[in-house]
N, C-alpha and C positions, 0 to 999 in steps of 0.2 A: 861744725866742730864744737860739738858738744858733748856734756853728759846724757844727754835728750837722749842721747842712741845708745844701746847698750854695750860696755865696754868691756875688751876682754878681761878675767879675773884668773884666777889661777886653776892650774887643770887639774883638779882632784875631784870637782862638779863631773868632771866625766871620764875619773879614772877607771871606770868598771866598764865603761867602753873602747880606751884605751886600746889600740893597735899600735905596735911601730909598723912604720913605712920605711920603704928604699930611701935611696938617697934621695933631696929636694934640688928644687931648683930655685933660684933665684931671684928668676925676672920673668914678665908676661912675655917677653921675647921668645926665649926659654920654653915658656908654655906653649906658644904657637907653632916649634920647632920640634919638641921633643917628640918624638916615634914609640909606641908601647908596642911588645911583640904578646901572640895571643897568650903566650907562657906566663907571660908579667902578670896578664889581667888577670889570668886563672888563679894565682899565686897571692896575687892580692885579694882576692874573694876568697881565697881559701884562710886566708889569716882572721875572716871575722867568723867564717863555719869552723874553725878549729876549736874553738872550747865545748864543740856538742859534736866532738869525733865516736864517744859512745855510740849515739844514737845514728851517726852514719854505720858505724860499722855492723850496728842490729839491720838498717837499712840492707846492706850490700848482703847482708845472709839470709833476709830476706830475697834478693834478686837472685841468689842464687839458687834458693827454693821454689821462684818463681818458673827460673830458666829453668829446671829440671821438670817441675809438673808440665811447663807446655810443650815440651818435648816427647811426653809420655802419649799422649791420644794417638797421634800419627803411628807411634810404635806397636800401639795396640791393635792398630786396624792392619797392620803387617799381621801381625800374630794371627789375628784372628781371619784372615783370608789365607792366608797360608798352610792355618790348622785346622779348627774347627768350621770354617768354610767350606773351604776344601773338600772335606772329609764328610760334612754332610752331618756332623756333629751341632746341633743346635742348644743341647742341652750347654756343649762347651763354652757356648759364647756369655754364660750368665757371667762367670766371673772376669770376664773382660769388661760386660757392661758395667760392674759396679766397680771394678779400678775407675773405670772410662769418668761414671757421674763425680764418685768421691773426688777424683784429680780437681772436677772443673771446682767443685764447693771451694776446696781449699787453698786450689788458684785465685778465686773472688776473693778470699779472706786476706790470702796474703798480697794481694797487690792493693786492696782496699787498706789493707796494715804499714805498706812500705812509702804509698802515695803522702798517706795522712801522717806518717812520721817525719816525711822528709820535707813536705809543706811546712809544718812547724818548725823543725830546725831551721830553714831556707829564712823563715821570716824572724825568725831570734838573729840570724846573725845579720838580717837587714834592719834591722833594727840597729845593731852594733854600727853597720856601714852608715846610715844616715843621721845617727849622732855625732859620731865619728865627724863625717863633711857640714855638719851645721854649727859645731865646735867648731873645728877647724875657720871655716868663712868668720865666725865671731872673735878669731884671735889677729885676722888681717887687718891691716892700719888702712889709714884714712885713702891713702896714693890707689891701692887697691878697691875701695870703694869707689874712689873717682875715677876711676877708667874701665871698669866693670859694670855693665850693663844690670841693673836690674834682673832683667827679665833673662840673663844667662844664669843668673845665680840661682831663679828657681825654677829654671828649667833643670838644671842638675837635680835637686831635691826636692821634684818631681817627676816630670820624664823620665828623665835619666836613672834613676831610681827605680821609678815602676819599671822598666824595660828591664833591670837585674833583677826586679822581683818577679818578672815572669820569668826567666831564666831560670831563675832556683826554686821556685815552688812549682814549675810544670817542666820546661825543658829539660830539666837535667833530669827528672825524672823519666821522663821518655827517653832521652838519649841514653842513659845510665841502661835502662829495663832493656833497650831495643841492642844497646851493641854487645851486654851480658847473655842475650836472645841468639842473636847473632854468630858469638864466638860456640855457643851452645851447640844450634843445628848445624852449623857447619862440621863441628868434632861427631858428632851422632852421624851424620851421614858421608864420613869416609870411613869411619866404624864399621856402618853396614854394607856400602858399595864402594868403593872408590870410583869407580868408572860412571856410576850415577852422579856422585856426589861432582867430577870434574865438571859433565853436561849441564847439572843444577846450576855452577857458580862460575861458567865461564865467562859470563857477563858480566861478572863483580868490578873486574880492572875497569872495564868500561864505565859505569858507574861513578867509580872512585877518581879517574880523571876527570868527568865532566864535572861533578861537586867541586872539586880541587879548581877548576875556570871557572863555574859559575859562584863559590865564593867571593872570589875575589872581585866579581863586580856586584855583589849582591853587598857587601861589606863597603864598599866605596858608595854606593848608591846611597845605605844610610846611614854613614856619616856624615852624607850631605844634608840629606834631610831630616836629620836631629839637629844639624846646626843651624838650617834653615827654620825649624820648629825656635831656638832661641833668639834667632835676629825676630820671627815675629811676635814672640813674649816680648821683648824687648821694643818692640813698635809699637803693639799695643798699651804695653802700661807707660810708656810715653805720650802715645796720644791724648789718654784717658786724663793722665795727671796734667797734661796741656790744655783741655777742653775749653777753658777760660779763654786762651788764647787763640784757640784755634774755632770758635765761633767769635771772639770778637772781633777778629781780623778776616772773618769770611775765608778762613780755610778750610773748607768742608770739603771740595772739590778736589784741592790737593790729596791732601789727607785720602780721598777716597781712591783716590789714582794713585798713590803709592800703594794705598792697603790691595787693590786692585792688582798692581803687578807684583807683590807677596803674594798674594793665594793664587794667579795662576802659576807660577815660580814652586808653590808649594804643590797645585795639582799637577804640575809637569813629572818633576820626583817622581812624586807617588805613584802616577801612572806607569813611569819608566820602570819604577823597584817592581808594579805588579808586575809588566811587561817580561823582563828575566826572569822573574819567580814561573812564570807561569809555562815561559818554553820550555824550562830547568824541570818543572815538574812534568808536564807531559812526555817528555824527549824518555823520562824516565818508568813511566806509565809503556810506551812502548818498548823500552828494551824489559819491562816486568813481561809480555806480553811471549814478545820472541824467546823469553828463557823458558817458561814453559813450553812452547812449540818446539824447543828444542830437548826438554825433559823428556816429551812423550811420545817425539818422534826415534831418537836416539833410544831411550828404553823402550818402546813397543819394539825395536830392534834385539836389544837385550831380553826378550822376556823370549821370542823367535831363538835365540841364540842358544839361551841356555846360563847366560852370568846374570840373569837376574832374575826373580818369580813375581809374579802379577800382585803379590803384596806389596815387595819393594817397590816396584811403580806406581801403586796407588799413596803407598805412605811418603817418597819422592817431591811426588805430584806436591802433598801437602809440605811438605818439608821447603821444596823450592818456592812455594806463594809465601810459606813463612819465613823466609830465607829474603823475599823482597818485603815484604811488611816493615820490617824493622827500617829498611833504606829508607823505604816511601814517607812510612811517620819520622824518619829522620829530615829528608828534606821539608815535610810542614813545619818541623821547627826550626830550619836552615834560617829563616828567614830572621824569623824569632832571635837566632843565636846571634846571627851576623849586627842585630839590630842592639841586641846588648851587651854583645863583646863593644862596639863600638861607642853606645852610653858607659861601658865602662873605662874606656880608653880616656873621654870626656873629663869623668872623675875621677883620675887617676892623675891626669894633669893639674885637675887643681886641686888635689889633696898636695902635688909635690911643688905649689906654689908658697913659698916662706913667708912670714912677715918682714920685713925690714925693722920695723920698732918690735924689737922685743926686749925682755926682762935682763939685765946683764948677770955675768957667771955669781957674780958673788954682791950684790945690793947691798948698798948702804943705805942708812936712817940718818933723819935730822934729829940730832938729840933732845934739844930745845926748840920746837918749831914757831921762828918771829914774822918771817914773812917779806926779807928782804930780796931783792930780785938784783941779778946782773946780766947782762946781756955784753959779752967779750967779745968784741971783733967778732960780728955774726955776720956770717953771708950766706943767702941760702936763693935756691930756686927751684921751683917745680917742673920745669922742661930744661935741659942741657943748655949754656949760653944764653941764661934769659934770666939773669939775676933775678931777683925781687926784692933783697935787702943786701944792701952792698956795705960791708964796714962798719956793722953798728955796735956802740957803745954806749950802754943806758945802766945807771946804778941808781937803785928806787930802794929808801931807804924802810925800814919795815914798818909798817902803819900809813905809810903816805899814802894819797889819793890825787894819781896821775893820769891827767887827758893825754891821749892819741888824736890829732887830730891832721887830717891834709886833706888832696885829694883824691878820688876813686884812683885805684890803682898805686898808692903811693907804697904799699906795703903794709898798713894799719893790722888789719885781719892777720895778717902773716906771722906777727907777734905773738897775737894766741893763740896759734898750732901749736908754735915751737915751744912756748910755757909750757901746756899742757902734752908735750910731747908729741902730737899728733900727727908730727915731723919732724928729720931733725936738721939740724944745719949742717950748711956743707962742711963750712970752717968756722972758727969762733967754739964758744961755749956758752951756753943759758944755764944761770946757777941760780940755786934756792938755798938761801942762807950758807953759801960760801959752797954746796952739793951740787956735782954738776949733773943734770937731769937724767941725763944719760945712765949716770950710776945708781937713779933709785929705781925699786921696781914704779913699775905702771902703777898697779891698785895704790902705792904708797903718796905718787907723784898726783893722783885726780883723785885724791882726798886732801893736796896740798892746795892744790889750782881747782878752782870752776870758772867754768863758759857757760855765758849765758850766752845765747847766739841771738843773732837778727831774726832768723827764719827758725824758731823752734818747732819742736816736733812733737805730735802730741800723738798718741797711741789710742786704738780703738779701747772704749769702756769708758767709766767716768771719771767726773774730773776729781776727783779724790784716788781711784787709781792713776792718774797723772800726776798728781801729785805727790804722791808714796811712791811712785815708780812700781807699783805690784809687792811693795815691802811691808807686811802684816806688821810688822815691828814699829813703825812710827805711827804713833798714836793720833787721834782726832784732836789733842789741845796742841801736841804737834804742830799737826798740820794747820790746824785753826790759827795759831799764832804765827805762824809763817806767812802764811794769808795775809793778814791782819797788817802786818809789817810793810809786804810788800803792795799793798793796798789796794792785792787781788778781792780780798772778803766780800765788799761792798760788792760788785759785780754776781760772784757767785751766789750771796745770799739772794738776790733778786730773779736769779733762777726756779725754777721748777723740781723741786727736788733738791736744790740748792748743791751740797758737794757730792751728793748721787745722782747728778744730770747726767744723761750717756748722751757720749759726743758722736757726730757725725765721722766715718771714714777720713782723718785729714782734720779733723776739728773746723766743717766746715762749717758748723752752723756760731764758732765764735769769730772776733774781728781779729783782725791780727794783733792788734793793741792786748785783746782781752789775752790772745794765745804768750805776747809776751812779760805779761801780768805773771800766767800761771807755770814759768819758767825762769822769772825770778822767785817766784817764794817754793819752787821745787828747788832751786840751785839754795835757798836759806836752809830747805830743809835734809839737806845730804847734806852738805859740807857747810857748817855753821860758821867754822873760826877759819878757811882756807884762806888764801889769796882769793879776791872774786874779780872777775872777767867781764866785763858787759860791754858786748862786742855789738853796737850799734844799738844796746836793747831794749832803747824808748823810741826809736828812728817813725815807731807806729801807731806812737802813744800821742794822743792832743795834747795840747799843752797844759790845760787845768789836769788832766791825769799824772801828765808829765812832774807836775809839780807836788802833786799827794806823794807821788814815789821818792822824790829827794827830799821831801819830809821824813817820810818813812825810813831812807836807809840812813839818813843822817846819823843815826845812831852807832847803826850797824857797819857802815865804812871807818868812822872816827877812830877804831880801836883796831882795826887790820887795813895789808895794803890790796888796794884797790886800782886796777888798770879800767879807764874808761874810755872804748874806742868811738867817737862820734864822727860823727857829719857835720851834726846843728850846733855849732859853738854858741849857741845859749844853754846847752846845757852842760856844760867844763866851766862855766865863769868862776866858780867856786873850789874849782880843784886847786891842792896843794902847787901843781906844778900842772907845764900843758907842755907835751913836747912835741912840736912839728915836724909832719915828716912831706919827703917830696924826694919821687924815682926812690924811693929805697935808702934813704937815709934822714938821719934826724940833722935838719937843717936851723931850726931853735926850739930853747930850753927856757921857760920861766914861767912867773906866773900872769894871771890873765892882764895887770897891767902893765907890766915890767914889757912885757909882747907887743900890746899896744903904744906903747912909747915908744917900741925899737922902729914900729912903722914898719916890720918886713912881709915877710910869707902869710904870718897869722895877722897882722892888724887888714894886708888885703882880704884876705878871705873872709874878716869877720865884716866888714866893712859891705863888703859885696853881697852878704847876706843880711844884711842890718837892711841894703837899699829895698832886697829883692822881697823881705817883708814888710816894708813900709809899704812900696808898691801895693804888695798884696791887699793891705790893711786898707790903703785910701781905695784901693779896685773896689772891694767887700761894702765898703763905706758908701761909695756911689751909687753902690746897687739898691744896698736899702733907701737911700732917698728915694730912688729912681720908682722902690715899688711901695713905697710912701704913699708919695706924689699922685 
């Protein structure tokens, strides 16, 4: 619950990507529940290709210059077996041959013109879609990070993604080119025969019912297996980020037997979706098979008869192969479609998942901002029935510097969501100089409040883009003097490159101490005069560090208010005020000796911790005699 992470800002950063959406939904419940029909998904892709309708509509006239050239050879070969064949006319056939060559040139040009146009547009407006969903993910609140998987988040904007970019830059071109094909030969050949044209296409219905069944298990098949594709994103970058744990505790074996029955789980799928595809495509290969045996047995009858001439069943012949073409390279991309109609169904659910903390209709400003805090009958919990803060009332007046202190579980951390909005309470109010949080926007409210957290976060590059957050605008005396304060400098300057050290994935090659070094003097240097937060954030600091740091902000807290949530009550003895808390309420209020005299919750717990490092001290103390000696 930090700044560390980046926070949503206002949407004008991605007004020129900008789609409205259907209605949203409310809750992950919601999301697990809600049903998308193929019309929705279309509809909703179709709203980010709508700003490049020009270049669809050059598209489709292309297609339909396409449909018309390849319509023409088959016809030709009629003509020319009918006429100058026939006839014994050899001179007649030149002008057939050169319709025949020119057709194909310009057939190459124009499907090489409609593929390469409609690939660009396809990828401008996935372009538009994957802003759109990674926008979107950056305006959802904290509750939705915590119960979201990682690895589902970027399996949508990846996976999921790439499956509607094959969709639009190849499927739809094929299925667009094939059913414009389609509707083509079919009109040309009851044009020329009907009675041919019925024998050609009486297999069609046949066709059209088994796609219509094998859809619908080709489509369940992978939805399974894209969801299955993000529970193992999701196990993977779990594992990875646990590796610490899971070699120091000798989990390697688990770990391997779970990942073990994920990938046969995932080759079971895949085998099954080949399995359908594959009887769905043959089954289909043999009814292509019998419709000819039925073209040329039926019109070799017709040509005997008299309602047909030996042109029209050779031009037929081609008509009905071209007549299943279109179906055949429809089902190769059956699979294709079913697989991203279904990534799109994915994303469509969680573009219509809401945030709960958002900006209210009309935001109010603190006019004079001093820094006073109230906390009004707050009660608040993160699962239904499980309080976490029951009834609390805290007035911290502006500039004081106030200890949090109990233990684990007691509700401490909880306080700092709800300041910084990151949740809101059930009942009660959290006000900022008399403003209830709720009414300011976000951006106004975490320029009022920073968090510095226990476990910060540091981002790939160096520790000067950690520090600026990626902001060109804050300068190196900035930043230097931020440093300096929070009495990160010393550490950094004994680096390698000193504030252009590039950090390890994770900042693994700093200590945690050092990592919460460099997230107090980033929280100095974004919000200089806010309220400041420091939610555990020496718990990993030594204690000579510990104490350069309460040097250092000495300055800097004296003149704004300050919440300091600890563990180690050696480091509160100096706060204004220490307020104890215990299950979710503040049980006492004073300062560090006023506490100590009452003899309650705080004189035990300091008491206990006074013993538990004396212990430590004479343990330490022994040892060195011992290797003294």
């Amino acid at each position: 619950m930090s700044k560390d992470k980046a926070q949503p800002q206002n949407d004008t950063a991605g007004a020129r990507h900008a789609v409205s959406l259907p209605d949203t939904l409310q809750s992950e419940a919601d999301l697990r529940q809600d049903k998308f029909s193929d019309r929705y998904l279309i509809v909703m892709l179709g709203r980010f290709v709508k700003p490049y309708w020009r270049g669809l509509l050059l598209v489709f006239g292309m297609l339909v210059a396409v449909t018309v050239l390849s319509l023409l050879p088959p016809y030709l070969i009629q003509r020319a077996v009918d006429g100058p064949i026939s006839s014994g006319d050899l001179n007649g056939l030149i002008p057939y041959g050169l319709v025949y060559f020119g057709s194909i040139l310009l057939l190459f040009a124009l499907r090489f013109g409609h593929t390469y146009l409609l690939q660009t547009v396809g990828q401008n407006a996935l372009v538009g879609l994957r802003q759109t969903l990674f926008e979107h993910i950056l305006r959802q609140d904290m509750r939705f990070f915590n119960t979201t998987p990682v690895g589902q988040l970027v399996s949508r904007l990846s996976n999921d993604v790439d499956a509607l970019t094959e969709l639009v830059s190849t499927s739809i071109v094929v299925v667009a080119s094939n059913l414009v094909t389609l509707v083509g030969i079919i009109t040309v050949m009851f044009a020329i025969n009907w009675r041919l044209a019925l024998l050609g296409l009486c297999l069609i219905p046949v066709m059209t019912g088994l796609t219509i069944y094998f859809r619908r298990k080709i489509r369940a098949l992978s939805s399974a297996f894209h969801k299955l594709v993000a529970e193992y994103l999701a196990f993977i970058n779990e594992q990875f980020n646990g590796m610490l744990i899971v070699q120091l505790f000798g989990r390697q074996p688990l770990s391997r037997n779970e990942f073990d029955a994920i990938n046969q789980e995932y080759k079971n799928i895949h085998s099954h979706l080949r399995d359908v595809y594959t009887v769905y495509s043959s089954v289909l290969q043999l009814l292509t098979s019998a419709g000819l045996a039925i073209v040329l047995y039926g019109g070799g009858h017709g040509v005997l008869a008299g309602w047909a001439t030996l042109g029209m069943l050779i031009a037929f012949i081609q008509y009905t192969q071209r007549s299943f073409e279109p179906i055949l390279q429809l089902t190769e991309q059956f699979a294709q479609i079913q697989q991203a109609l279904a990534a799109g169904e994915r994303i469509a659910k969680m573009l219509k998942v809401e945030p709960r903390i958002v900006d209210p209709a009309q935001p109010q400003t603190i006019q004079q901002f001093r820094g006073a805090i109230t906390l009004d009958h707050v009660r608040f919990s993160y699962e239904p029935d499980t309080p976490v803060l029951r009834d609390v009332n805290i007035q911290i007046p502006a500039g004081q510097r106030v200890a949090i202190v109990g233990a684990t579980g007691a509700g401490k951390t909880s306080l700092a969501g709800l300041l910084a909005r990151f949740y809101d309470v059930d009942a009660g109010r959290v006000l900022i100089d008399g403003v209830d949080v709720q009414d300011l926007s976000l951006a106004d409210l975490r320029r009022y409040v920073t968090v510095v957290p226990q476990n910060p976060y540091c981002f790939n590059g160096t520790i000067a883009d950690n520090l600026r957050l990626f902001d060109d605008s804050v300068t190196n005396e900035r930043m230097i003097a931020a440093a300096r304060t929070a009495r990160a400098a010393a550490f950094i300057e004994r680096l390698p490159g000193g504030y252009d050290y590039e950090l390890l994935p994770g900042a693994s090659n700093l200590s945690q101490g050092q990592k919460q070094l460099l997230a107090l003097a980033r929280a100095l240097i974004h919000s200089p005069g806010s309220i400041l937060v420091l939610d555990e954030a020496t718990s990993s600091i030594d204690t000579e560090t510990e104490a350069l740091i309460q040097e250092g902000l000495a300055q800097v807290l004296k003149n704004r208010t300050s919440l300091i949530i600890a563990h180690r009550l050696s480091t509160v003895r100096d706060a204004d005020r220490i307020l104890v808390m215990q299950r979710g309420r503040v049980v006492e209020d004073g300062t560090h000796e006023q506490l100590l005299a009452r003899n309650g919750v705080y004189a035990q717990l300091y008491r206990r911790q006074f013993e538990e490092l004396h212990a430590n001290h004479h343990h330490e103390m022994s040892q060195q005699q011992e290797r003294v000696s």
